[in-house]
mmCIF file as Biopython writes it, N, C-alpha, C and O atoms, coordinates in Angstrom:
data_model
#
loop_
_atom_site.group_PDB
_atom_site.id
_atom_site.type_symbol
_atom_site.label_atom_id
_atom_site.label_alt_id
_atom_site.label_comp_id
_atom_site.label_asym_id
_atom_site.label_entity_id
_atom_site.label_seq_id
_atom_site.pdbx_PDB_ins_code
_atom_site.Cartn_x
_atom_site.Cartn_y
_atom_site.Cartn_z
_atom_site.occupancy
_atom_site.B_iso_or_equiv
_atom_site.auth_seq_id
_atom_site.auth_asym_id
_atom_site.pdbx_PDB_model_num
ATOM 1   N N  . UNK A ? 1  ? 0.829  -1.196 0.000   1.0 0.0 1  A 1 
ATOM 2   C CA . UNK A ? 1  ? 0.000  0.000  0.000   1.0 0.0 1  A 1 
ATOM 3   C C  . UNK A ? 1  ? 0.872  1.258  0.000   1.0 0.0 1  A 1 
ATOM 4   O O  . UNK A ? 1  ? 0.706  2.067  -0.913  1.0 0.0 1  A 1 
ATOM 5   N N  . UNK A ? 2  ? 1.894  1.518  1.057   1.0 0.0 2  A 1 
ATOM 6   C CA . UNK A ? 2  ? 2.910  2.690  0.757   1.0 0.0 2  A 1 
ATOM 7   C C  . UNK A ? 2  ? 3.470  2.740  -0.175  1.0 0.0 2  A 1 
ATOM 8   O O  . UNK A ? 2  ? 3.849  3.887  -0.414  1.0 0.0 2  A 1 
ATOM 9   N N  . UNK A ? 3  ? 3.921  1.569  -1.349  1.0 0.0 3  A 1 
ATOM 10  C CA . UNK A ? 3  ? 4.716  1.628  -2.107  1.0 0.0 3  A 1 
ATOM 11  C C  . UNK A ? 3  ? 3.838  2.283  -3.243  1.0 0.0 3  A 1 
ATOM 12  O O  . UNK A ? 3  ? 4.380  3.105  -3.983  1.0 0.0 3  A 1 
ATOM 13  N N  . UNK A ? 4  ? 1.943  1.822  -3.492  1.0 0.0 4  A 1 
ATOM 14  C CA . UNK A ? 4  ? 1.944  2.534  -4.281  1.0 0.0 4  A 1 
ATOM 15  C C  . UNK A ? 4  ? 1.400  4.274  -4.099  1.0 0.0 4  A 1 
ATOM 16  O O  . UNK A ? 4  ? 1.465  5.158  -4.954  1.0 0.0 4  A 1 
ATOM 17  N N  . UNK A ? 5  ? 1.001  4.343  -3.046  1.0 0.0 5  A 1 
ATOM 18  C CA . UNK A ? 5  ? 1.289  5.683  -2.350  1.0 0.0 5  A 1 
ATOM 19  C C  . UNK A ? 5  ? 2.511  6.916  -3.049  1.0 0.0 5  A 1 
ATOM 20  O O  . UNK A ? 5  ? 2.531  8.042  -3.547  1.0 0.0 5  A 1 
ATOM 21  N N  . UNK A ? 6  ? 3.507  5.695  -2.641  1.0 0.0 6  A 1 
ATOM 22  C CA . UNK A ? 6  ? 4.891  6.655  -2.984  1.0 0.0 6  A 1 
ATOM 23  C C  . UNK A ? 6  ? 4.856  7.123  -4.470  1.0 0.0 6  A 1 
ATOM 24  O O  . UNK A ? 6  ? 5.008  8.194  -5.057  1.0 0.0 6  A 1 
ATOM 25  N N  . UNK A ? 7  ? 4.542  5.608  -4.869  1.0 0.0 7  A 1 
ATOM 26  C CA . UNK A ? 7  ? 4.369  5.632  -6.706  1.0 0.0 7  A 1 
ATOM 27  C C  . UNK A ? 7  ? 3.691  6.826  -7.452  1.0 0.0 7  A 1 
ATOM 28  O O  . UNK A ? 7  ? 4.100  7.394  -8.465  1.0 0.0 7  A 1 
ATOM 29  N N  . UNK A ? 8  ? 2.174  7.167  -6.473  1.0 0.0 8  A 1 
ATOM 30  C CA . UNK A ? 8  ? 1.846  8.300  -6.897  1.0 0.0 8  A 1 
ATOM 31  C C  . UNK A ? 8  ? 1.973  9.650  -6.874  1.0 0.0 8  A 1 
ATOM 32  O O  . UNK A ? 8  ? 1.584  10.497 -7.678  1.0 0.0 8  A 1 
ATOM 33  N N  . UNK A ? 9  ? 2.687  9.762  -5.646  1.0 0.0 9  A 1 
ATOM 34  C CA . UNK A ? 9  ? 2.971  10.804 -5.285  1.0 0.0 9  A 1 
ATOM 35  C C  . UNK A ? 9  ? 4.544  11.344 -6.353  1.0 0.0 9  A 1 
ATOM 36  O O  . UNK A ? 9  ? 4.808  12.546 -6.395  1.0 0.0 9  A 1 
ATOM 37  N N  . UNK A ? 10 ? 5.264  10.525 -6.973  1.0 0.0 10 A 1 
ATOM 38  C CA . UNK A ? 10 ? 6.312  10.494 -7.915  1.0 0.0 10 A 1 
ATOM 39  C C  . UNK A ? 10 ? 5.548  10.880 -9.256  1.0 0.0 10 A 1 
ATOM 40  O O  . UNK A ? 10 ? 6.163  11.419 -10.176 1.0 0.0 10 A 1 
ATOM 41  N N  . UNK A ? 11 ? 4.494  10.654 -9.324  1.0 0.0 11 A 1 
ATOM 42  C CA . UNK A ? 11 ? 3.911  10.652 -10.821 1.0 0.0 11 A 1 
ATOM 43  C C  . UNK A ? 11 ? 3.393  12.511 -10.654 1.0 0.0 11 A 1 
ATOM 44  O O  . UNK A ? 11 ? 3.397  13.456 -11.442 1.0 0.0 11 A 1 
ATOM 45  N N  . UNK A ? 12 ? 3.139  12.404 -9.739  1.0 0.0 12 A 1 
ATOM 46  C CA . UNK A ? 12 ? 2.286  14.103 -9.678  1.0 0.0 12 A 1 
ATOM 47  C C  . UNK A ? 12 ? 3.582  14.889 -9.499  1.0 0.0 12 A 1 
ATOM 48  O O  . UNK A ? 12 ? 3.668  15.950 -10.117 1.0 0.0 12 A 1 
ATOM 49  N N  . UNK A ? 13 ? 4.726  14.453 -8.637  1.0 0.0 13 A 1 
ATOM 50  C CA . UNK A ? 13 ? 5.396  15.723 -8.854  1.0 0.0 13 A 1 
ATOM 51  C C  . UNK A ? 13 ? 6.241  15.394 -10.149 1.0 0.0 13 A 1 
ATOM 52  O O  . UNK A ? 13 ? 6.832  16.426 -10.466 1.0 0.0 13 A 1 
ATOM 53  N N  . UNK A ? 14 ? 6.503  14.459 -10.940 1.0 0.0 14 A 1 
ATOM 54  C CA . UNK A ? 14 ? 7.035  14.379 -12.236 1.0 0.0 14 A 1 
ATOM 55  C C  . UNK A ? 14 ? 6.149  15.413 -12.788 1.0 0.0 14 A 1 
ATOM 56  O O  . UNK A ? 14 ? 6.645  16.487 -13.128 1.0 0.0 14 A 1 
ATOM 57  N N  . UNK A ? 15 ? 4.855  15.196 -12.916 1.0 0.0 15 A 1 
ATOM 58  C CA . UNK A ? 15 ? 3.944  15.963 -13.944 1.0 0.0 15 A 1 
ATOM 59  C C  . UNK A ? 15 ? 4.391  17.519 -13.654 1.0 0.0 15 A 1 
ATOM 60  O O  . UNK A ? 15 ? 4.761  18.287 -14.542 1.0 0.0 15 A 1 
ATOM 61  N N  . UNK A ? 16 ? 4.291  17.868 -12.204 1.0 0.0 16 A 1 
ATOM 62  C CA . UNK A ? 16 ? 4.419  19.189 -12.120 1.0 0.0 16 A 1 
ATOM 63  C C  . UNK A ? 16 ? 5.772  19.989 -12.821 1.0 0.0 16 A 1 
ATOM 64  O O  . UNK A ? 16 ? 5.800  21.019 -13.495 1.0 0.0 16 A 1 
ATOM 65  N N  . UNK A ? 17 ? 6.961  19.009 -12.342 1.0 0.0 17 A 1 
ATOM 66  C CA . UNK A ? 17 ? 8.281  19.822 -13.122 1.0 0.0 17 A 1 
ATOM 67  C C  . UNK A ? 17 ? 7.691  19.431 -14.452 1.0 0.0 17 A 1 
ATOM 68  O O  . UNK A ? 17 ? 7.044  20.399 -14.851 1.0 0.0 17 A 1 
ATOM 69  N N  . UNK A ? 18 ? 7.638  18.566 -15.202 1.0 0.0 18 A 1 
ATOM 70  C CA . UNK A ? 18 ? 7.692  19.254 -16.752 1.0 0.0 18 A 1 
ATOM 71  C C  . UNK A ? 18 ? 6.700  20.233 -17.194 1.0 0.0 18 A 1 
ATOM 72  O O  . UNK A ? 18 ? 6.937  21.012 -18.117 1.0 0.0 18 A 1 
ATOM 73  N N  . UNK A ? 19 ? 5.340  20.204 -16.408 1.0 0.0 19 A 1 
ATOM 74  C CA . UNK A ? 19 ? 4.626  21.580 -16.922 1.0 0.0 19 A 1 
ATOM 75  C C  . UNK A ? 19 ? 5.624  22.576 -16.080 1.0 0.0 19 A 1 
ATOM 76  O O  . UNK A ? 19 ? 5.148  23.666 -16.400 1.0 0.0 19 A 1 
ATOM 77  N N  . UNK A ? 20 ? 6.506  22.809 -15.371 1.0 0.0 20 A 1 
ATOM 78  C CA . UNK A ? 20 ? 7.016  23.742 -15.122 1.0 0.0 20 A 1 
ATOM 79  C C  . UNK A ? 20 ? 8.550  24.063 -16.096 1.0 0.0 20 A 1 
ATOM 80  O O  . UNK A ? 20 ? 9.122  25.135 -16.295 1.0 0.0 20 A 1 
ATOM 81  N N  . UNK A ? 21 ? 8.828  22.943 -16.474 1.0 0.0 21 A 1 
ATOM 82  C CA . UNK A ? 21 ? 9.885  22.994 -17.494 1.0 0.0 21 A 1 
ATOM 83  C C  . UNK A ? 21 ? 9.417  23.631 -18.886 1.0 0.0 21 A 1 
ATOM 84  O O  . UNK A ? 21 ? 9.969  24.590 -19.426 1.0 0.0 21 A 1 
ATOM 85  N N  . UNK A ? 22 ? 7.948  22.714 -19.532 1.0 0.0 22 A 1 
ATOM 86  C CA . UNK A ? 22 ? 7.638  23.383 -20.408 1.0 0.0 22 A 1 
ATOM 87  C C  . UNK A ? 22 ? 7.259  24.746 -20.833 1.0 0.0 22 A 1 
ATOM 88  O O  . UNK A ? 22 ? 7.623  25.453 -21.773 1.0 0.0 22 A 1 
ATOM 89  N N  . UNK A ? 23 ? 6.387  24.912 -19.826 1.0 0.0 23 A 1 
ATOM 90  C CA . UNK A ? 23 ? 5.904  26.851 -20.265 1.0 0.0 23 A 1 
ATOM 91  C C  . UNK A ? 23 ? 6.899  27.499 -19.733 1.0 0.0 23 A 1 
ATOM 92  O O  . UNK A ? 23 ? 6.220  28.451 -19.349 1.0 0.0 23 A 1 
ATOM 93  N N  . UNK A ? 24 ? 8.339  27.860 -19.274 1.0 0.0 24 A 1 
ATOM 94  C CA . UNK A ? 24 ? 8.751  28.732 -19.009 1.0 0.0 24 A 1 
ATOM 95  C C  . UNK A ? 24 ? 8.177  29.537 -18.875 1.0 0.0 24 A 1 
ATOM 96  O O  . UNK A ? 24 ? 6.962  29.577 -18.679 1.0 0.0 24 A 1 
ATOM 97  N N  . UNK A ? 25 ? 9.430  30.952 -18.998 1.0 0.0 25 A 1 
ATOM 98  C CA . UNK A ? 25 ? 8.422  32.404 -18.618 1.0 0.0 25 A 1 
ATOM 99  C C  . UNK A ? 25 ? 9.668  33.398 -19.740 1.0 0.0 25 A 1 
ATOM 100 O O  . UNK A ? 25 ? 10.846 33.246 -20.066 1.0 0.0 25 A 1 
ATOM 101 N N  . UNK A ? 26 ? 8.240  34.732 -20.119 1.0 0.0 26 A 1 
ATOM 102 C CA . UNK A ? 26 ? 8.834  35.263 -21.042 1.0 0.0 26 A 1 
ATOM 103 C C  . UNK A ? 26 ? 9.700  36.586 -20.082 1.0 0.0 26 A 1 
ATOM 104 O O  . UNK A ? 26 ? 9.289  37.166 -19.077 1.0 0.0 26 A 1 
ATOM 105 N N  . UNK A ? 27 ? 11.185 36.798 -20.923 1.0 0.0 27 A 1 
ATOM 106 C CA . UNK A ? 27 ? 11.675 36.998 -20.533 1.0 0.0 27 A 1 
ATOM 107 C C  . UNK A ? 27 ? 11.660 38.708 -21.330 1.0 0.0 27 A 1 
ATOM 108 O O  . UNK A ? 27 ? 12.269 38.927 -22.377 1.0 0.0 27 A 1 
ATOM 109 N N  . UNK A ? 28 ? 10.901 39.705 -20.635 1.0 0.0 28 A 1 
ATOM 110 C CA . UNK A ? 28 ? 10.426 40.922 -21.502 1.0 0.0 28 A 1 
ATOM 111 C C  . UNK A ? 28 ? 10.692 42.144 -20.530 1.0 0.0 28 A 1 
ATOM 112 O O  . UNK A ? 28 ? 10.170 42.423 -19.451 1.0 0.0 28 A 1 
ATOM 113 N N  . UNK A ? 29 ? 11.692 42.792 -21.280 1.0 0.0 29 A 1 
ATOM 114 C CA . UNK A ? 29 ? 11.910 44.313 -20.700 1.0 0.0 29 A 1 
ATOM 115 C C  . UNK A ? 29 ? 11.177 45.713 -21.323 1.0 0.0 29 A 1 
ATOM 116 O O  . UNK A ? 29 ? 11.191 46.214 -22.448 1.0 0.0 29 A 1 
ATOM 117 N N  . UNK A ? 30 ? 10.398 46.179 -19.780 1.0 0.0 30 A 1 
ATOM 118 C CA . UNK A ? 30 ? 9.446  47.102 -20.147 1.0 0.0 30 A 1 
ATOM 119 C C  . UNK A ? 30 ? 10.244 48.158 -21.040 1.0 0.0 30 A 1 
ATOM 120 O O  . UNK A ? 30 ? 11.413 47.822 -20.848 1.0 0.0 30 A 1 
ATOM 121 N N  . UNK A ? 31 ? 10.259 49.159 -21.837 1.0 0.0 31 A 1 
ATOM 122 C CA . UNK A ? 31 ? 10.787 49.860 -22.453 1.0 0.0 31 A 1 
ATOM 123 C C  . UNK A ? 31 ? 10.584 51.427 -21.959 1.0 0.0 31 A 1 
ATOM 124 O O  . UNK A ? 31 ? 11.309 52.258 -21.412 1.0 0.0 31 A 1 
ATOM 125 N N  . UNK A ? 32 ? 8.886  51.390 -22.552 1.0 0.0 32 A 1 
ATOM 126 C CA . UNK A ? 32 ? 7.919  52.352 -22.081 1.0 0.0 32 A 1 
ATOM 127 C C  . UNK A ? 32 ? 6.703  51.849 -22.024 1.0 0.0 32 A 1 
ATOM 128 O O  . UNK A ? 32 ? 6.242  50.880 -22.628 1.0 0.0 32 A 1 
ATOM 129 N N  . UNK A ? 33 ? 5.848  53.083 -20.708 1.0 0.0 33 A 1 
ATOM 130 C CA . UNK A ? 33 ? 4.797  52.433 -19.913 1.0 0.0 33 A 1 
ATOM 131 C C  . UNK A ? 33 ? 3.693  53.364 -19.740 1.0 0.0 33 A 1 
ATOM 132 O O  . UNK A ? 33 ? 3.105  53.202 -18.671 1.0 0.0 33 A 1 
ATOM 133 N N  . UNK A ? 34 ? 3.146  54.489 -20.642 1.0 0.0 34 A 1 
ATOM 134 C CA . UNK A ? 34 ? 2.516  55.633 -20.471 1.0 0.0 34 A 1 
ATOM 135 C C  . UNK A ? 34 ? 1.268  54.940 -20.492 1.0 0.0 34 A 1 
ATOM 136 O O  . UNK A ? 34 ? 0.787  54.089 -21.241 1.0 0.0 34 A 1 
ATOM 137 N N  . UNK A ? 35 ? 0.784  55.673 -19.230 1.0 0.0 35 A 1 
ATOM 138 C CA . UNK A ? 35 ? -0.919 55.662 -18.593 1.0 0.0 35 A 1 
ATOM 139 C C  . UNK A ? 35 ? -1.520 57.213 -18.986 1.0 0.0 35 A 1 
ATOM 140 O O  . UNK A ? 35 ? -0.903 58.220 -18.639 1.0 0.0 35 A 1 
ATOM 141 N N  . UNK A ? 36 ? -2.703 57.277 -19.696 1.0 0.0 36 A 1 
ATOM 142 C CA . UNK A ? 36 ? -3.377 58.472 -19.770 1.0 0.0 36 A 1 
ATOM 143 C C  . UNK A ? 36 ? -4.705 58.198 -19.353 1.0 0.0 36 A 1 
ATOM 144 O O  . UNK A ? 36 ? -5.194 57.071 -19.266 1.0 0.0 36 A 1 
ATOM 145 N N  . UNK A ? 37 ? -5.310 59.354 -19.081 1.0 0.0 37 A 1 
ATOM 146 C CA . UNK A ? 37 ? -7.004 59.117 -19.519 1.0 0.0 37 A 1 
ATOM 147 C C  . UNK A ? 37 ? -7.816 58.673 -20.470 1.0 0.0 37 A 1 
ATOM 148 O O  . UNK A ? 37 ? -8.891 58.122 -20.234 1.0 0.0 37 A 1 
ATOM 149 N N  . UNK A ? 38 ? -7.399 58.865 -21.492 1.0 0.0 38 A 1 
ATOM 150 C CA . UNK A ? 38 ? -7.504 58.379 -22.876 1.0 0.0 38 A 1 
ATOM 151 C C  . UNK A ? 38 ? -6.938 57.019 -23.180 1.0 0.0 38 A 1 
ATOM 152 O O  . UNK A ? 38 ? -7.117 56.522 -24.293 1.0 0.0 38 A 1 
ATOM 153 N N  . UNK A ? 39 ? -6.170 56.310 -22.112 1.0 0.0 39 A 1 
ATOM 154 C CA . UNK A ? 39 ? -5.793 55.097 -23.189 1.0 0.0 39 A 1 
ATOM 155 C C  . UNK A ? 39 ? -4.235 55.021 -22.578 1.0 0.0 39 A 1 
ATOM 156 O O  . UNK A ? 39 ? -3.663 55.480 -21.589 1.0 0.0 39 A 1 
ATOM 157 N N  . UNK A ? 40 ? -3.951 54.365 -23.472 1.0 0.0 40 A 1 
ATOM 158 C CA . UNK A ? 40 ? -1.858 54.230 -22.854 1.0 0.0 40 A 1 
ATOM 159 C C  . UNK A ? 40 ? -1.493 52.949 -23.403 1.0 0.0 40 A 1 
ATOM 160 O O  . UNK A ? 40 ? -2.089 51.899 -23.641 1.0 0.0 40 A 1 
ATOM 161 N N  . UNK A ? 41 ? 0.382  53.641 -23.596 1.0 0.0 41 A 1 
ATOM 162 C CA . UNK A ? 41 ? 1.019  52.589 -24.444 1.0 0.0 41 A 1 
ATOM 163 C C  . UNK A ? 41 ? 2.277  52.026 -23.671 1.0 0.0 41 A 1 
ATOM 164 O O  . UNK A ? 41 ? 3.111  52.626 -22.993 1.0 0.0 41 A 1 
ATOM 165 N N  . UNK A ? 42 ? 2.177  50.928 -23.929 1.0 0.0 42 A 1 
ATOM 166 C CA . UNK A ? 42 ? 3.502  49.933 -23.374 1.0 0.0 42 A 1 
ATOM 167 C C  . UNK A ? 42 ? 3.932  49.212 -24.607 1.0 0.0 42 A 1 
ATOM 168 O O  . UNK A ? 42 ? 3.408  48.391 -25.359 1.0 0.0 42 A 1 
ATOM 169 N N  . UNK A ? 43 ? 4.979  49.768 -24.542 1.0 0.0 43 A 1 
ATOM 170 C CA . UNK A ? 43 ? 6.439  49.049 -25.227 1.0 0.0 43 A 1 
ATOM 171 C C  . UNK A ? 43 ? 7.520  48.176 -24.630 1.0 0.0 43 A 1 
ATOM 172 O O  . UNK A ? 43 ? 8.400  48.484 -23.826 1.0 0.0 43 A 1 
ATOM 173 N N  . UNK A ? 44 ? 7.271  47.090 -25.169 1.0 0.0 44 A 1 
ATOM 174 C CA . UNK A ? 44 ? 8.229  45.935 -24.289 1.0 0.0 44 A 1 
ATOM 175 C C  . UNK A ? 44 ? 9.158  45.086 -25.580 1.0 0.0 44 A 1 
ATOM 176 O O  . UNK A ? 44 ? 8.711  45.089 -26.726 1.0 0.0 44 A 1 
ATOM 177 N N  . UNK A ? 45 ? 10.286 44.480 -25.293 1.0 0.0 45 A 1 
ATOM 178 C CA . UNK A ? 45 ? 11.515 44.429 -25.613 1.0 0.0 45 A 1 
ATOM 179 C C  . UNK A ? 45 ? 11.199 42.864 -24.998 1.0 0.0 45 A 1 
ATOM 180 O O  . UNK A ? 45 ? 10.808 42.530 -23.880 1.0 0.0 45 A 1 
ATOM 181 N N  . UNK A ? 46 ? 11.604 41.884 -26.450 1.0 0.0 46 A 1 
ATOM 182 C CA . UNK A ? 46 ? 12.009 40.233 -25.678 1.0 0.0 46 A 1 
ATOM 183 C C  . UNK A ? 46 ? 13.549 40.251 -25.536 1.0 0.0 46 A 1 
ATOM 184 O O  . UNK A ? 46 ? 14.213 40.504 -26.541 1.0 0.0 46 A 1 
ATOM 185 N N  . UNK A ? 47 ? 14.342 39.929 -24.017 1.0 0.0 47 A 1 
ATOM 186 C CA . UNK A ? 47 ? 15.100 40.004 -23.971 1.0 0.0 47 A 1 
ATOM 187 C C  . UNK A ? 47 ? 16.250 38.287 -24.686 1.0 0.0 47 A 1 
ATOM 188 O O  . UNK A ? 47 ? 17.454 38.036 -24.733 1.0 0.0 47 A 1 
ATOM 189 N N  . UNK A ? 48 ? 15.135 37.635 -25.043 1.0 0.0 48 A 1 
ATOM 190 C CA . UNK A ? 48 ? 16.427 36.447 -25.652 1.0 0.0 48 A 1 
ATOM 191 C C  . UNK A ? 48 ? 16.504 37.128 -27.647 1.0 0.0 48 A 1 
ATOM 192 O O  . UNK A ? 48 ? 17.565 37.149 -28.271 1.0 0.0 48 A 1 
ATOM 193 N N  . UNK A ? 49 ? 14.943 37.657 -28.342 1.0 0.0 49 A 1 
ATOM 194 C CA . UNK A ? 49 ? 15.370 37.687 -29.535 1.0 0.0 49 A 1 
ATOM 195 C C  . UNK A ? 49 ? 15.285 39.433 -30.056 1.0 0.0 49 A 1 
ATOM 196 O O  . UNK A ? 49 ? 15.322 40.036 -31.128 1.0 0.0 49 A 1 
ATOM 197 N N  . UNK A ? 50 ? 15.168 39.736 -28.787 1.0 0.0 50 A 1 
ATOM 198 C CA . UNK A ? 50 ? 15.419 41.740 -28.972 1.0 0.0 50 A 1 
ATOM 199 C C  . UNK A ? 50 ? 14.190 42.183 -30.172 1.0 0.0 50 A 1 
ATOM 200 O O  . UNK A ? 50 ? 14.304 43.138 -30.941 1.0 0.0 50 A 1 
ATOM 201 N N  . UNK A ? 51 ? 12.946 41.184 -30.107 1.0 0.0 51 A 1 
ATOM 202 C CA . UNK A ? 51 ? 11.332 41.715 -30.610 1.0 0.0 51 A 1 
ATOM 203 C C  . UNK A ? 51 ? 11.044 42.592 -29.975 1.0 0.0 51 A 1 
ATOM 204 O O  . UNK A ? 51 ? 11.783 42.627 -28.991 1.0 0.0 51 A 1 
ATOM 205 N N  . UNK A ? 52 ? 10.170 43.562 -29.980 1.0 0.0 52 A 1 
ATOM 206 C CA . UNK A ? 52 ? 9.759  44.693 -29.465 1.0 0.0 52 A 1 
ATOM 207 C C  . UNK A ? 52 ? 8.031  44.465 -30.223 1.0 0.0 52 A 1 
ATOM 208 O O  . UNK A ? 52 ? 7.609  44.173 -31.342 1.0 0.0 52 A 1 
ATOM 209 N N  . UNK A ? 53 ? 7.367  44.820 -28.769 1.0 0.0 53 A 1 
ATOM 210 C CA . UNK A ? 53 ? 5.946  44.462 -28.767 1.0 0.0 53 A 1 
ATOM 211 C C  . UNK A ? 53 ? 5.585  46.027 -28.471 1.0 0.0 53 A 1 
ATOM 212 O O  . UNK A ? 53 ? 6.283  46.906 -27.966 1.0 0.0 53 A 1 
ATOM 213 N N  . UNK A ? 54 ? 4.598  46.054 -28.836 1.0 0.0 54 A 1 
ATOM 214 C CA . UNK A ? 54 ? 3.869  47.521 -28.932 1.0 0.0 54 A 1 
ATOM 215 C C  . UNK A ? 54 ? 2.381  47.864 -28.425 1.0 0.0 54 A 1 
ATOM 216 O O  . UNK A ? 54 ? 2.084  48.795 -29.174 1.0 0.0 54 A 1 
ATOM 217 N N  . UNK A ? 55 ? 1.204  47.633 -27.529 1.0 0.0 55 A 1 
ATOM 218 C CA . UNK A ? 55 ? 0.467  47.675 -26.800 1.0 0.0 55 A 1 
ATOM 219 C C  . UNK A ? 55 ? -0.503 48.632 -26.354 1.0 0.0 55 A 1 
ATOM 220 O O  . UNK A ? 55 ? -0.473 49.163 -25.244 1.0 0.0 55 A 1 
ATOM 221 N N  . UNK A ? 56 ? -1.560 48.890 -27.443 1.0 0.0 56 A 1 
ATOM 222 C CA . UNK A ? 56 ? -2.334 50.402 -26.992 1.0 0.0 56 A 1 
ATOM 223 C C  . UNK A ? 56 ? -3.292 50.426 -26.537 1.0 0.0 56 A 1 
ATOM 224 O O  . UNK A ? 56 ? -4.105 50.092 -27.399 1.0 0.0 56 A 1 
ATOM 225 N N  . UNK A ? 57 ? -4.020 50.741 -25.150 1.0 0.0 57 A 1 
ATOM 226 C CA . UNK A ? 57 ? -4.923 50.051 -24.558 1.0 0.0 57 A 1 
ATOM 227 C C  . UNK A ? 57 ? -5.868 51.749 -24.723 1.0 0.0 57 A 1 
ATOM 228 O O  . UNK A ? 57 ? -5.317 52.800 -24.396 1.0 0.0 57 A 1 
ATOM 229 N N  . UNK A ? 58 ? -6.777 51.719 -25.069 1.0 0.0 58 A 1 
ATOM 230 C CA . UNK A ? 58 ? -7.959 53.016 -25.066 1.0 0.0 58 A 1 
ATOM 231 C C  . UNK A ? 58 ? -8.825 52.703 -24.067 1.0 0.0 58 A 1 
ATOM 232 O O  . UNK A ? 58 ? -9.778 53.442 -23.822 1.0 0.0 58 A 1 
#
């Protein structure tokens, strides 16, 4: 009975590191970050392929 206890408890935290291996995390430097009344823009920078994302929220 403990052994398969243990067994499962190996299977759930296996599962957890590779969903934690798989999705990483993006690695993005804010650039610029303007808040208005009207709306506002953020400009962000991927720091592994130096893309630049552009973001205009009204």
């Amino acid at each position: 009975m403990r052994a398969t206890h243990d067994f499962y408890l190996f299977v759930l935290a296996s599962l957890i590191a590779l969903v934690a291996c798989v999705s990483g995390c993006q690695q993005k430097e804010t650039l610029l970050d303007v808040d208005t009344p009207n709306g506002g823009v953020e400009i962000q920078r991927d720091k592994d392929g130096g893309n630049v994302t552009v973001e205009i929220g009204e």
